[in-house]
Wavefront OBJ file of the C-alpha trace (Angstrom):
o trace
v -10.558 -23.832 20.791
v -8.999 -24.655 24.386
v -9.384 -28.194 25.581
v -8.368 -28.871 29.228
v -5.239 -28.431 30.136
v -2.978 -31.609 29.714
v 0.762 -31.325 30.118
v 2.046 -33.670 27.088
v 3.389 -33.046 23.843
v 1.127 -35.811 22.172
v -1.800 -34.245 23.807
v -0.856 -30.905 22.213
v -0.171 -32.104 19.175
v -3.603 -34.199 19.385
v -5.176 -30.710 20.061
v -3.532 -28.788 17.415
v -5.024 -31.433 14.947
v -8.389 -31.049 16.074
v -8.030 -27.441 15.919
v -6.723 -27.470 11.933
v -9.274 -30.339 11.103
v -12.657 -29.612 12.676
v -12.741 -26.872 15.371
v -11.946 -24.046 13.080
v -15.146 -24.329 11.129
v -17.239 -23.592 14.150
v -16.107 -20.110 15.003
v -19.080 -19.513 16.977
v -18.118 -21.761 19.875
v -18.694 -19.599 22.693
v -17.303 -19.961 26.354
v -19.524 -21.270 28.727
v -21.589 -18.636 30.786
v -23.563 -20.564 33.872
v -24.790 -18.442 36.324
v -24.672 -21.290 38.408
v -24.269 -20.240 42.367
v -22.415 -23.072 43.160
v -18.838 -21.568 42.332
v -16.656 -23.121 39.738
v -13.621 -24.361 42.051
v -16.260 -26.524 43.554
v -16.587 -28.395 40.596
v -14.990 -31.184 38.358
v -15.008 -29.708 34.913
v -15.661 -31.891 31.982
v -15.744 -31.364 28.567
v -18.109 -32.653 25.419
v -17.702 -32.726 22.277
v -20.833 -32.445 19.625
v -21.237 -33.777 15.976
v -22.132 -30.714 14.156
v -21.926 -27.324 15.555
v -23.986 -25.391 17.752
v -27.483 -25.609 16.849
v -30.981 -25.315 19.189
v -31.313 -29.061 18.647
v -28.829 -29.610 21.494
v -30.595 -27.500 24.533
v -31.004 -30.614 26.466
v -27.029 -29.993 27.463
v -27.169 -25.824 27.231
v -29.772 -25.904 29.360
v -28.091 -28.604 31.759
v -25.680 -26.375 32.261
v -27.403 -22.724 32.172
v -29.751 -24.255 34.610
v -27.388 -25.697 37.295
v -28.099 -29.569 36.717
v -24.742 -29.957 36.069
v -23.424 -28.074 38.904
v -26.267 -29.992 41.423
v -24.228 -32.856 40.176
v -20.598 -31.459 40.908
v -20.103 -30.347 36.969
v -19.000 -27.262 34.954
v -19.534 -28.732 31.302
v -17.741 -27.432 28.519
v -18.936 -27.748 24.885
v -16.923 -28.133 21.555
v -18.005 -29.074 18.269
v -16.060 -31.681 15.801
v -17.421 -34.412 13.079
v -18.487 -37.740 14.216
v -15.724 -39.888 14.029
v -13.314 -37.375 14.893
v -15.375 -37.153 17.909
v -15.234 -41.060 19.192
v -11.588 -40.462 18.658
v -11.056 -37.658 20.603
v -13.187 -39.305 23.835
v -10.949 -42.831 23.325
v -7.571 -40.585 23.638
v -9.007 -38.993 26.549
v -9.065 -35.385 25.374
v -12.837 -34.531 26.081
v -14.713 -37.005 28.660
v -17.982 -36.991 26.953
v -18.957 -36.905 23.236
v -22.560 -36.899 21.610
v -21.993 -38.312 17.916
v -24.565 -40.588 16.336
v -24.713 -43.765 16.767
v -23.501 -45.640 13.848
v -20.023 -43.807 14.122
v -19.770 -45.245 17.486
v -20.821 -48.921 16.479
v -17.990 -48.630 13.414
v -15.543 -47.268 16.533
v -16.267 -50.209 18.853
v -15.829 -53.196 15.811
v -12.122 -51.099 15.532
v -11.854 -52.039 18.870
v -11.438 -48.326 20.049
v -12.554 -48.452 23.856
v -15.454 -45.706 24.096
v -19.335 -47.273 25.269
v -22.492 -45.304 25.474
v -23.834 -44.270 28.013
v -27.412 -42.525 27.526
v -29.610 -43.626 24.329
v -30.231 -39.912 24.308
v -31.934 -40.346 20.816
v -34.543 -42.920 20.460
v -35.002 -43.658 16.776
v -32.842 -42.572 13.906
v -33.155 -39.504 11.996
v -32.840 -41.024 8.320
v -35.474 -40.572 5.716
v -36.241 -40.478 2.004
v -37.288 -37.872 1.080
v -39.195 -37.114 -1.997
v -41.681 -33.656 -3.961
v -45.256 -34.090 -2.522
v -46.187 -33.843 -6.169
v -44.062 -36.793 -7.722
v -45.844 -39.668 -8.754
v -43.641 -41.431 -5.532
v -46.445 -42.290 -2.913
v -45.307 -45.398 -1.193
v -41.436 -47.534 -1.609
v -42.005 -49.661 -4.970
v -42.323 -46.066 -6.363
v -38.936 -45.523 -6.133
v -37.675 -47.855 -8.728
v -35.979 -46.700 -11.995
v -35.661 -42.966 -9.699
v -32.496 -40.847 -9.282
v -32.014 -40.570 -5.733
v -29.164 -38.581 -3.491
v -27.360 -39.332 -1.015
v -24.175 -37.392 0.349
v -21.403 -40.337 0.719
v -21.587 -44.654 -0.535
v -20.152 -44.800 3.200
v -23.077 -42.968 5.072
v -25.735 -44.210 7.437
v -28.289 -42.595 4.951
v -26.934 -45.359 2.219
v -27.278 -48.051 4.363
v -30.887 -46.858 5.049
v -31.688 -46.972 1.258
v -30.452 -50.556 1.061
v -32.536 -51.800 3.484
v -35.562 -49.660 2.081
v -35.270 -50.916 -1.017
v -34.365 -54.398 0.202
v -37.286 -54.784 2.394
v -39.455 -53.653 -0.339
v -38.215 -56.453 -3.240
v -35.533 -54.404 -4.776
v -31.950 -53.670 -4.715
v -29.736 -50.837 -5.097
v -29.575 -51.449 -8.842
v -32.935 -50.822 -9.390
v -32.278 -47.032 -8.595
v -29.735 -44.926 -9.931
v -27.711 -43.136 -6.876
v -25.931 -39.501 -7.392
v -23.983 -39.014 -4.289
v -24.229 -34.947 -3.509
v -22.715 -33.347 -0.473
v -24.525 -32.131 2.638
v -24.164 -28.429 1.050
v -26.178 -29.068 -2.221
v -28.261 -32.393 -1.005
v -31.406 -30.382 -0.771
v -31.163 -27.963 -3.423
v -30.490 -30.886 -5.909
v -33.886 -31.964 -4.577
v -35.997 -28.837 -5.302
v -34.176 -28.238 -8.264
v -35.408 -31.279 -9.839
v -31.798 -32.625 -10.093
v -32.848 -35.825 -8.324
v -35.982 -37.632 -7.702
v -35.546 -37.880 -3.626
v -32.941 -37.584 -1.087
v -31.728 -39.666 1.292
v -30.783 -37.140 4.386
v -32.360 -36.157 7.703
v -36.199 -36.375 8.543
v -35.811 -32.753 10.141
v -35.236 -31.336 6.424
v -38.335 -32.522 5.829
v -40.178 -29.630 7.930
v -37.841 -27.063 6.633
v -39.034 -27.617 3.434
v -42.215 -27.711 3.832
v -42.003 -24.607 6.122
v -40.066 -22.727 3.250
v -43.074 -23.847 0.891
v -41.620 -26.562 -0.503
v -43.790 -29.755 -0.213
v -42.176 -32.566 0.507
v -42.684 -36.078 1.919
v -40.830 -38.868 3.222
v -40.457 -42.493 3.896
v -39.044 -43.092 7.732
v -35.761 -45.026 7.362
v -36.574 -45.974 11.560
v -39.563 -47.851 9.825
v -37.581 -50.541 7.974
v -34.195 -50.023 10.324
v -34.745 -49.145 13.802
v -31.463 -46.768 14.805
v -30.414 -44.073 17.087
v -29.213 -40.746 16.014
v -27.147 -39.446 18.285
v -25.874 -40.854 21.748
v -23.761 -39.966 24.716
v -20.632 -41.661 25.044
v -17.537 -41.740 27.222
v -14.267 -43.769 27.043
v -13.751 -46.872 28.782
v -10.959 -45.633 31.026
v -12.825 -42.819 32.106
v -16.138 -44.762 32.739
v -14.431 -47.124 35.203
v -12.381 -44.294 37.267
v -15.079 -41.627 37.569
v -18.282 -43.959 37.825
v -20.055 -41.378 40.406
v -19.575 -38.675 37.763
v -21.081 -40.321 34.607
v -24.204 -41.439 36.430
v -24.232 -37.637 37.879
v -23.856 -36.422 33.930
v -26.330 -38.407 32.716
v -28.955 -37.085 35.567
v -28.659 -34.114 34.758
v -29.092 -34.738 30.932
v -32.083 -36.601 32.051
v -33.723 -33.467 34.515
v -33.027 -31.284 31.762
v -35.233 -33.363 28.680
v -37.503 -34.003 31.129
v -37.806 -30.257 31.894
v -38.329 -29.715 28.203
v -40.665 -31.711 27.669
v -42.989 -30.564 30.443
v -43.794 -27.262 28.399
v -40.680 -25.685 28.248
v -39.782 -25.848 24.395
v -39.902 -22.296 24.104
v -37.399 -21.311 26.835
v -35.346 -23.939 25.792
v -34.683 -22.910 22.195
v -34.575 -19.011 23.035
v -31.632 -19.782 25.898
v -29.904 -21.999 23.223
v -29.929 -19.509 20.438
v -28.775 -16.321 23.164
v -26.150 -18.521 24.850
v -24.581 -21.152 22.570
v -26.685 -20.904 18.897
v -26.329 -17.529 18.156
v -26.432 -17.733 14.401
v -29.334 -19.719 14.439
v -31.819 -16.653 15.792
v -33.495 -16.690 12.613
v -34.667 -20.629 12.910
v -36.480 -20.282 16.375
v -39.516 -20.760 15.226
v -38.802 -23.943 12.739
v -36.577 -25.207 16.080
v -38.984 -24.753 18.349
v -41.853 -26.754 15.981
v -39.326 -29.197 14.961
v -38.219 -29.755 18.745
v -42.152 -30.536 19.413
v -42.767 -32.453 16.544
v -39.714 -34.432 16.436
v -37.455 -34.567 19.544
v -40.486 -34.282 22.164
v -42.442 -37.520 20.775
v -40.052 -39.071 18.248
v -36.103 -39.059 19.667
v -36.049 -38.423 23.105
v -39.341 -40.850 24.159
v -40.464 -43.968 22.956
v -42.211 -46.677 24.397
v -38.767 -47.851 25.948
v -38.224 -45.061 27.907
v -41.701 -44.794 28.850
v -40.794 -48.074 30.923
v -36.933 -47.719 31.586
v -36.608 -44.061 31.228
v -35.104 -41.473 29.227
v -31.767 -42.417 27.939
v -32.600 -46.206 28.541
v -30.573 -48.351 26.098
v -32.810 -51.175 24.275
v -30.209 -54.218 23.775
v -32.388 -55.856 21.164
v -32.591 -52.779 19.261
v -28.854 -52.221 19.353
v -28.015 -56.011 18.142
v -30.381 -55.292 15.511
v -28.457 -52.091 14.290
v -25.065 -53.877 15.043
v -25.945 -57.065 13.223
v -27.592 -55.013 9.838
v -23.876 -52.502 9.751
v -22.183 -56.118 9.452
v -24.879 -57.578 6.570
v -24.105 -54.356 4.971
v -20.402 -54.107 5.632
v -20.554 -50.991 7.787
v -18.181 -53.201 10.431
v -16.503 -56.220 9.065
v -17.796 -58.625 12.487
v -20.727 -58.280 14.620
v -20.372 -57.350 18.593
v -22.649 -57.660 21.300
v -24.634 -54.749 22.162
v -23.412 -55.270 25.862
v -19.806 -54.688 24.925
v -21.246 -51.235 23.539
v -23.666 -50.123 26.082
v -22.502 -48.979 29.702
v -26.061 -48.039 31.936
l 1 2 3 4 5 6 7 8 9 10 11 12 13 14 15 16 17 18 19 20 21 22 23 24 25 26 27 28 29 30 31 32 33 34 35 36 37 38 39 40 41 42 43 44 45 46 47 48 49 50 51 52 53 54 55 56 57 58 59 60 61 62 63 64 65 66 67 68 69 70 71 72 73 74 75 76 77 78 79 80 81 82 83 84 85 86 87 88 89 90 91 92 93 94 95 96 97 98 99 100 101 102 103 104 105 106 107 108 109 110 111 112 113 114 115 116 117 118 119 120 121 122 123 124 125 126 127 128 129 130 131 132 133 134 135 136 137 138 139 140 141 142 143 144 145 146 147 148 149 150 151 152 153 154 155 156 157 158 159 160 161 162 163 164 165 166 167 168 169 170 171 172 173 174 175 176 177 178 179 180 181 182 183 184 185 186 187 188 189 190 191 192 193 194 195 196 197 198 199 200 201 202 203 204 205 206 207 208 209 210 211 212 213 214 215 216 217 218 219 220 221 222 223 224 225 226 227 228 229 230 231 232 233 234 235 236 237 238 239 240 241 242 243 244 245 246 247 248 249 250 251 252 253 254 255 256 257 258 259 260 261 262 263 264 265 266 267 268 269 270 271 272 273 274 275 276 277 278 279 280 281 282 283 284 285 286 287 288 289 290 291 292 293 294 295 296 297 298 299 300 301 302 303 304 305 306 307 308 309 310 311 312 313 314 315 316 317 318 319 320 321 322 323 324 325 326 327 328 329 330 331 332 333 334 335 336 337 338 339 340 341 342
């Protein structure tokens, strides 16, 4: 993995971190390929960094750049892949501009003081859910006393959600018995029988039920409105290169919206042949999950149907903030407005 070119030893030594830590798992970064006309010395290139690795879920920013929105707005992008908090990191030092983790890593980074904001909402509501057979005898909360239930860490977002689902419903977190299970073997454990539900992402959901087997969930976004994930970039880089974030986040924006206006399809198959390539066999669960979930769910809301997409909802934000402190996520509260950069 090549990051730009910086000519100090901490940066290199920064670099050859990342690189040991979390860039070698995702082998299938591939150099970017825009057939942009507007030619490359023309542009300011930028690099982001994603949670994860490369998966269709992310062809709002392929297709940014495969289509030229980037370049319309003076940008060549380049993508890399790392783990959250490694992520908010990496933007603070300066080593990538951008950085698209979820949002609760970036609300632990900003009660650490680390100087990074957000700057596009890019994902409405959370992805959390519990998620449970179709056939248990679990058919609404109060159902899940006395149950085994999964989740992959006592320091996740997903065990946070379970607090408040259980809290909001008269119980506590001693009236369930938690196994904590890592990402790897969360949903096998699940349609094994090991546990009664899971705690993980609603998106698992649909892959189960596409792979035939039938499962349900309860909406952690229902009892703690969240974002999944967001884009952010450092302080220091927000206030000397205003002109290019705004340009960024335009052409983030004309790419969802070019999505969304019947373009799924395209979307996902330009991914998967430029970016995703090990995920060829999941176009058609991406592409359903993209219009069931990311169309309707994450990247609109009735927020952005007034503010527009990426539009940051303050109240929502001190809500999240203020719940990661009850809970202690963050060990003081912030204001959202210290957070959010628009």
């Amino acid at each position: 993995m090549k990051l730009k070119k910086k000519n100090t030893l901490l940066l290199s030594l920064l670099v050859l971190s990342m690189v040991v830590l979390v860039g070698c798992s995702n082998k299938t970064t591939p150099e970017n390929t825009s057939d942009s006309k507007t030619k490359s010395d023309e542009l300011t290139t930028v690099s982001i960094q994603i949670d994860g690795a490369a998966v269709p879920y992310y062809a709002p920013l392929y297709l940014a750049q495969e289509k030229g929105y980037f370049a319309e707005e003076g940008l060549n992008v380049e993508f890399y892949y790392a783990a959250a908090a490694d992520i908010v990191k990496n933007v603070a030092a300066g080593n990538v501009e951008f950085g698209f983790p979820n949002a609760d890593s970036v609300i632990l980074a900003k009660s650490q003081e680390i100087p990074v904001k957000v700057v596009h909402t890019t994902y409405q509501n959370g992805l959390g859910a519990t998620i449970f057979p179709a056939e248990s005898n679990i058919k609404e909360p109060a159902d899940l006393a006395g149950k085994k239930i999964a989740v992959t860490s006592y320091g996740s977002p997903n065990y946070i959600q379970l607090q408040v689902l259980l809290a909001k419903n008269g119980m506590s977190i001693d009236d369930v018995n938690v196994e904590i299970i890592g990402t790897g073997a969360i949903l096998n454990a699940l349609t094994t029988g090991e546990v009664d539900a899971i705690v993980f992402s609603m998106l698992r959901t649909i892959e189960l039920n596409e792979s035939g087997f039938a499962a349900e969930e309860f909406r952690s976004d229902d009892y703690l409105p969240s974002f999944g994930n967001v884009l952010i970039s450092s302080d220091d880089y927000i206030n000397k290169n205003p002109e290019l974030v705004k340009g960024f986040k335009k052409a983030l924006n004309k790419s969802i919206e070019y999505i969304i206006d019947g373009h799924v399809d395209e979307a996902v198959d330009l991914s998967i042949e430029k970016y995703a390539t090990t995920a060829s066999d999941k176009r058609d669960i991406s592409i359903q999950i993209i219009n069931e979930i990311f169309v309707p769910y994450l990247w609109q809301s009735d927020y952005t149907k007034e503010h527009g997409i990426g539009a940051s909802d303050l109240n929502r934000w001190d809500n999240l903030i203020s719940v990661s402190n009850e809970y202690k996520i963050i060990d003081s509260e912030f204001p959202a407005t210290d957070l959010i950069y628009e």
